[in-house]
N, C-alpha and C positions, 0 to 999 in steps of 0.2 A: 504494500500500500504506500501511493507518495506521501512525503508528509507536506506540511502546511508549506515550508518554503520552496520545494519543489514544484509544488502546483502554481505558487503565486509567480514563478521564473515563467513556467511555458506559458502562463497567460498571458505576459508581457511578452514574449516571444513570438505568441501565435496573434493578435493582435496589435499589438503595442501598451494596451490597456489592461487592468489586471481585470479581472472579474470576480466576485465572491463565489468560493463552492458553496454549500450548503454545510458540509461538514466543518467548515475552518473554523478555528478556536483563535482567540488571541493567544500571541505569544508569553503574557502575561496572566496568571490567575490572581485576580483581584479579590480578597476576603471580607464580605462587608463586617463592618464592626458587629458586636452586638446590641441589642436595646441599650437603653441607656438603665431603664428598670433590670438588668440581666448582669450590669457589669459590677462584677463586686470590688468592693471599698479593697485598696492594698493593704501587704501586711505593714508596709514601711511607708508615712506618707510621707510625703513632701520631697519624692524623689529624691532620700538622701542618699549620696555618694559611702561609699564603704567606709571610707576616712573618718566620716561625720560620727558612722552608727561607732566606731570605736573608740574615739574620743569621747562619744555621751555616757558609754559604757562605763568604762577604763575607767574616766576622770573620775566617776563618784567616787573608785578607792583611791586615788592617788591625790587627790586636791585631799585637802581639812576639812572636814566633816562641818554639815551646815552647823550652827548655833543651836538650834533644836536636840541635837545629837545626845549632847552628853547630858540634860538633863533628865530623858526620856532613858538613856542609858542606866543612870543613878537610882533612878526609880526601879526601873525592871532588874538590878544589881539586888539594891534594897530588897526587894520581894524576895528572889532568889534569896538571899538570904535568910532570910523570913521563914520562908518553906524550908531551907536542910537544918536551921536549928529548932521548928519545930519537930524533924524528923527526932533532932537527937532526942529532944526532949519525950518525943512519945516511945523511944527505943529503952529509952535510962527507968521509963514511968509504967510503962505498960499500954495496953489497948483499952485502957478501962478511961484513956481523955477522951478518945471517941463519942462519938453519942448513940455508937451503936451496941447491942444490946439482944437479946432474947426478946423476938420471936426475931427481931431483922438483926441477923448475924452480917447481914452485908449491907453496905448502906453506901457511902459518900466514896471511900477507897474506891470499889468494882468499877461503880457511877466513874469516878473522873479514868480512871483504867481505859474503859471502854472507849471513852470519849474522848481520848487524847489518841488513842489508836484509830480511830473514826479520821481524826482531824489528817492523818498521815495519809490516809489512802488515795487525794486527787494527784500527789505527787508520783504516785507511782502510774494512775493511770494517762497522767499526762504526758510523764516521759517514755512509758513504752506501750499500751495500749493506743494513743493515741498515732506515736511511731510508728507501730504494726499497721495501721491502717491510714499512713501519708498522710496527716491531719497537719500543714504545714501554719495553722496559725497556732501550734502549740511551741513555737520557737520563743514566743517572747517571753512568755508565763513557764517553761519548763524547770529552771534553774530555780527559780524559787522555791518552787512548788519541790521537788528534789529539797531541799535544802530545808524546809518546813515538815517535809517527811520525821528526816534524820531528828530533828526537834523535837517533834510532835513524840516520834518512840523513846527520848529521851525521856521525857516528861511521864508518860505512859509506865514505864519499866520502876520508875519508882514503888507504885501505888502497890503493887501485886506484892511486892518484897516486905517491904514492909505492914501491908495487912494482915503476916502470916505470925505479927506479935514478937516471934524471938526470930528477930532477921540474922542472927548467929548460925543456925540452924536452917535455916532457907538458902544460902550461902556455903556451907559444910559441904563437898562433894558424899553424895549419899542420898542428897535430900530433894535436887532439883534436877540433878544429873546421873543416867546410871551407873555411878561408881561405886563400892559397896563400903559401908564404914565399919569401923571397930563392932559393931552391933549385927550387923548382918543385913543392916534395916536398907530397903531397896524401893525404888520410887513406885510408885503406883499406875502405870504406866495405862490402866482403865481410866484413870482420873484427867477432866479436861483440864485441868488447872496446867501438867506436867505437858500435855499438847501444845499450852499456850507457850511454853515454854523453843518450845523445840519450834515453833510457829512465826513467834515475835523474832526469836534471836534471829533465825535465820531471813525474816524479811526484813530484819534491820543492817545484817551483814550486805546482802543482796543489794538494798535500797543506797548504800555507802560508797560501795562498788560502782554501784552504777551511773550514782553523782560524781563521782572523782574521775572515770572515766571521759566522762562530758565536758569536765575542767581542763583537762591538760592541754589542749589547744590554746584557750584563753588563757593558762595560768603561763604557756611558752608566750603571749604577746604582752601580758605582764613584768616577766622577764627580760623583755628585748625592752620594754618602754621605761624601766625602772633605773630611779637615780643617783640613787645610795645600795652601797653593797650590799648592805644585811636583805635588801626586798628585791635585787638581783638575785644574793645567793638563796634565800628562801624559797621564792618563786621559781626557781630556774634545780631545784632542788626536786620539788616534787613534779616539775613541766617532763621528767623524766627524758632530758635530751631531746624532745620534738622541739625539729626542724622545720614541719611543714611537707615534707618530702612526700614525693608520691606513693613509697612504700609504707611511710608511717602514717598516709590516712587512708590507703588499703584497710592495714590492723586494725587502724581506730573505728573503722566503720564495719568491720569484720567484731572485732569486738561489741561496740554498741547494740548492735543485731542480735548479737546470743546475747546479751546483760536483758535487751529489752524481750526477748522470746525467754527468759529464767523468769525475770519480773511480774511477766502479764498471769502465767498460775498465781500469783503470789495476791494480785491482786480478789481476787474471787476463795483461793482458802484459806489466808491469815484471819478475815473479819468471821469468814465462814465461821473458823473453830474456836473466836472468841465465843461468840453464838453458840459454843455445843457447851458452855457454863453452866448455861441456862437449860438448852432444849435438850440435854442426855438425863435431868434429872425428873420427877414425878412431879414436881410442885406444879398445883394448878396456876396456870398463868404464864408457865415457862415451855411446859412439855408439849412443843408443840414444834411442827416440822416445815413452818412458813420463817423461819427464826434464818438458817445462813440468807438466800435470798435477799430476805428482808434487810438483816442487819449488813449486807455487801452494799444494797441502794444507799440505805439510811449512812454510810462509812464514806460514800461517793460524794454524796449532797451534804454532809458536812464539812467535808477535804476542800468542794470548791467553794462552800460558804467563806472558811479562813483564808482561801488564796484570794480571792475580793476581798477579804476585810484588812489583809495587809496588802495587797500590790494597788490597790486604788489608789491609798494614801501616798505610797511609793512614785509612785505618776505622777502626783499632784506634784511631792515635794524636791523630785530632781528633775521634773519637766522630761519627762519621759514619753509624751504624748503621743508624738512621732511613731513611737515602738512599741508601745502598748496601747492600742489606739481603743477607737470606742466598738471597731468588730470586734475584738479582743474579748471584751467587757459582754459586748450582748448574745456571742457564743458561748459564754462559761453561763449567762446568768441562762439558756437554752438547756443546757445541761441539767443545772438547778432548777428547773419546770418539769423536765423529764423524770430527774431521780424522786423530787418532790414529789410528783403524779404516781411512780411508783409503791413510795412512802404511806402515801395515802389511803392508797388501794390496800395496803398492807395491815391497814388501823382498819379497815373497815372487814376487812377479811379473818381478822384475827375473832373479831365479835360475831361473823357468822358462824365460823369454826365451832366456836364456844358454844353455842346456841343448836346447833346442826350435829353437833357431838353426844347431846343429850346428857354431858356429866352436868348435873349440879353445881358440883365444886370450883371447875371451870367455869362456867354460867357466872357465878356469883364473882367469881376472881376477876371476872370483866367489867362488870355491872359496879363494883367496889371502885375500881379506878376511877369510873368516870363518876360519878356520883357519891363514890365514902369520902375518909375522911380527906384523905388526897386530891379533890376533884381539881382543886387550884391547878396544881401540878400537873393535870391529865388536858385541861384545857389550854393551859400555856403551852402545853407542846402540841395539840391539836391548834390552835390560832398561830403559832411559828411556822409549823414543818408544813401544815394543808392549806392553811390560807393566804398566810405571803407569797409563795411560790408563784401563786396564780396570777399577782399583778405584774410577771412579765408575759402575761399575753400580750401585752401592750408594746409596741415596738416603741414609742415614744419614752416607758416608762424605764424599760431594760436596757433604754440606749441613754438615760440619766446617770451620771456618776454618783451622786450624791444617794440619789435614790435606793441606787443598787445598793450604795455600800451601808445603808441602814437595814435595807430585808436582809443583807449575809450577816450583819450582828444579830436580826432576827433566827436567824435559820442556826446559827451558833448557840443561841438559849435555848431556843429547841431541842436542837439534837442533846444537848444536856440535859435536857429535863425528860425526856425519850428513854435514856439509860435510869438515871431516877424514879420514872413512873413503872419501870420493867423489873427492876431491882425491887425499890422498897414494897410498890403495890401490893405483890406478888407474898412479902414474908411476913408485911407486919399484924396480917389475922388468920392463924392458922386454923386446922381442924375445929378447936375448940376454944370458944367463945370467953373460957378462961385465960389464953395463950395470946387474944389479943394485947397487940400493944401500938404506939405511936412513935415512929422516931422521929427525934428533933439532933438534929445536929450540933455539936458541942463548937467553940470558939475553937479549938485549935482545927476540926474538922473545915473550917470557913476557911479560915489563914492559911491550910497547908492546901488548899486549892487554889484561893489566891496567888498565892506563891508560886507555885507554879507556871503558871503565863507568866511571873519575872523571870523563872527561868527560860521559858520560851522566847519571852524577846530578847532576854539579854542574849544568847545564841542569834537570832534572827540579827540582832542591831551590831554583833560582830561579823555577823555572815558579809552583811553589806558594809563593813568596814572597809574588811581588808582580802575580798572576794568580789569577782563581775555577777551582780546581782541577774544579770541575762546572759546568756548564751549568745557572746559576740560572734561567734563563728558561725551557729544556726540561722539565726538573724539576718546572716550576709547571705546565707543560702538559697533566702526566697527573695532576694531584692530581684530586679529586673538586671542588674550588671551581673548576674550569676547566672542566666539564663543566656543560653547559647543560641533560643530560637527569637530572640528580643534584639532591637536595635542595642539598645544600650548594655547588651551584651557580647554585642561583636558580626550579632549578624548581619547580613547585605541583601537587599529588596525586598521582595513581598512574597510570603510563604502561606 
């Protein structure tokens, strides 16, 4: 068959004048744009150059920290503080500062337990669920989110240790680990408590890994941009010799790929088997097998509640805008509609269960939340977790900064009062109408949760010290200069 410019010769040949076949195509395929309703908002706006996105990065650790810094430091120092010498104090006194008690043997510990591990899990599904499946506006949120993980199980690993009263003995190989001691005595390895163990360690090792990994790139542009030896040889210490080379981001990305294909189980059985606390045992209100599901949503929707309630602010106060922009914002609070919608379903399904089960016990251990003496509690997390969510139907309302970052301090009370309503509800009226009791929480039980979140930001407000708060190198990835079918990429005409 001739092609288009041999036909157009002999026409000029056989004539002098070309004539149109029928078949001829232009030499050029022309792509018409898309709608303008179709074209999505970028991940980086204002067309910044690579140079820019590393300098806004970089500078947060390398300038002096704004003015705000160190008071907000001092404060979350102070708390931290607060919380390890409440520890000593309940270690040296006993569990009897507690306000917990017979019939609720579990109370505030399990509660903040659960819900500091809750708070870790958008980190993990950010950086390798969302990986696994090319989700490229998870580049500017990943690193944090990573990094509030690590935090979050920081915080979490306290609570289990020391609830166990002689954290001597929680601690003792024999007791948490199968080693055998002078006694013979051997862990209990039917018990969920010893799962959680084997559960958390290793999603927190995993979760470490997997952040550090992601650093070394940035932590080697740290290295090269740094001006004093100690934060050359620091940096350039753990950058573990990357060069940049082609062979060393083969590895790295040969790496990232198995950390993120170890991680994504990790996200669906860690929450899973904190949930088997509850759902392996007989107690009305726990025994029930809607519990991993449930509590994997409910671990989701609170992981991206705390990444809005700290990267918003984060935006605001280094002028981050640019790179965490408002699609940013209105895909995570998307997320948070979905998990929330699921959460919901979950509260509403646990009451048919009960009811559709035909046990009494159960029946009553439902009817008790929302109406005994706890109803406060049952409704605060029923108006947090089902009915905030819903005001981002509104694309107006989800794409507000301000907005958003009050329903994620909502959706944060919630999910605390979520583990609270599932915990206490559940023990403080047993069988027998003798064995009822009320728990009220004691002053050190307030403080040593307070404390807590100082610990958490003081980690968080170091992280962004002397650490790139985003993922400089992912970042670069989705601009238009890293795109090879993009003018400003290198490409040439029209494809």
């Amino acid at each position: 068959m001739a092609t288009t410019a041999t036909r157009a010769t002999a026409a000029h040949g056989a004539g002098g004048k070309a004539t149109k076949h029928p078949h001829d195509v232009p030499p050029v395929l022309r792509v018409a744009e898309p709608p303008a309703e179709l074209a999505r908002e970028a991940l980086v706006l204002n067309n910044r150059s690579l140079g820019w996105i590393t300098e806004a990065i970089a500078g947060i650790c390398e300038k002096p920290m704004p003015k705000w810094w160190w008071p907000v430091f001092l404060l979350s120092a102070g708390g931290m503080t607060m919380m390890f010498s409440l520890v000593a104090y309940l270690i040296a006194t006993g569990v009897g500062v507690w306000g917990l008690n017979q019939p609720a043997a579990w109370a505030w510990d399990i509660t903040n337990f659960v819900f500091w591990i809750g708070i870790g899990h958008a980190g993990t599904l950010i950086s390798a669920v969302l990986f696994l499946l090319r989700q490229k506006w998870r580049t500017s949120i990943n690193r944090a989110a990573e990094a509030m993980t690590l935090f979050a199980v920081a915080c979490a690993g306290i609570f289990p240790v020391v609830h166990t009263g002689r954290v001597w003995y929680a601690l003792y190989p024999g007791f948490l680990f199968p080693v055998p001691n002078a006694n013979a005595i051997w862990p209990q390895f039917r018990s969920p408590l010893l799962w959680d163990v084997f559960a958390v360690s290793t999603y927190g090792t995993v979760s470490l890994l997997f952040w550090y990994v992601g650093l070394i790139p940035d932590l080697a542009t740290l290295r090269d941009r740094a001006r004093t030896l100690i934060r050359k040889f620091s940096y350039g210490l753990f950058a573990l010799g990357w060069t940049g080379s082609n062979r060393h981001w083969c590895n790295y990305e040969k790496a990232y790929l198995i950390f993120a294909g170890l991680s994504t189980p990790l996200v669906l059985s860690v929450h899973s088997i904190v949930s088997f606390d509850f759902a392996v045992s007989v107690v009305p209100g726990w025994h029930t097998t809607i519990f991993p599901p449930y509590f994997v949503a409910g671990a989701i929707f609170s992981g991206f509640g705390m990444v809005l309630t700290l990267l918003i602010p984060m935006r605001a106060l280094f002028n981050l805008h640019d790179i965490i922009t408002t699609r940013h914002i209105e895909l995570m609070c998307k997320v948070l509609l979905a998990t929330g919608s699921i959460v919901g379903y979950a509260y509403g399904m646990e009451f048919f269960i009960a009811w559709y089960g035909g046990s009494p016990y159960e029946l009553y251990a439902f009817k008790n939340r929302a109406f005994g003496p706890y109803w406060w509690a049952y409704w605060s997390m029923i108006s947090c977790n089902v009915i905030s969510p819903h005001f981002f139907w509104s694309k107006y309302l989800r794409t507000s900064p301000v907005f958003v970052w009050v329903v994620s301090i909502f959706v944060n009370i919630g999910m605390w009062f979520e583990r609270f309503v599932i915990i206490v509800t559940s023990l403080h009226r047993d069988y027998l109408p003798s064995s009822w009791g009320y728990f009220t929480p004691s002053w050190v039980d307030v403080f040593t949760f307070v404390g807590s979140f100082g610990l958490f930001m003081t980690l968080f407000l170091l992280f962004i010290r002397f650490l790139p708060a985003i993922a400089i190198s992912e970042v670069k990835n989705v601009t238009p200069q890293a795109d090879p079918h993009h003018p400003l990429g290198g490409a040439k005409g029209h494809h």
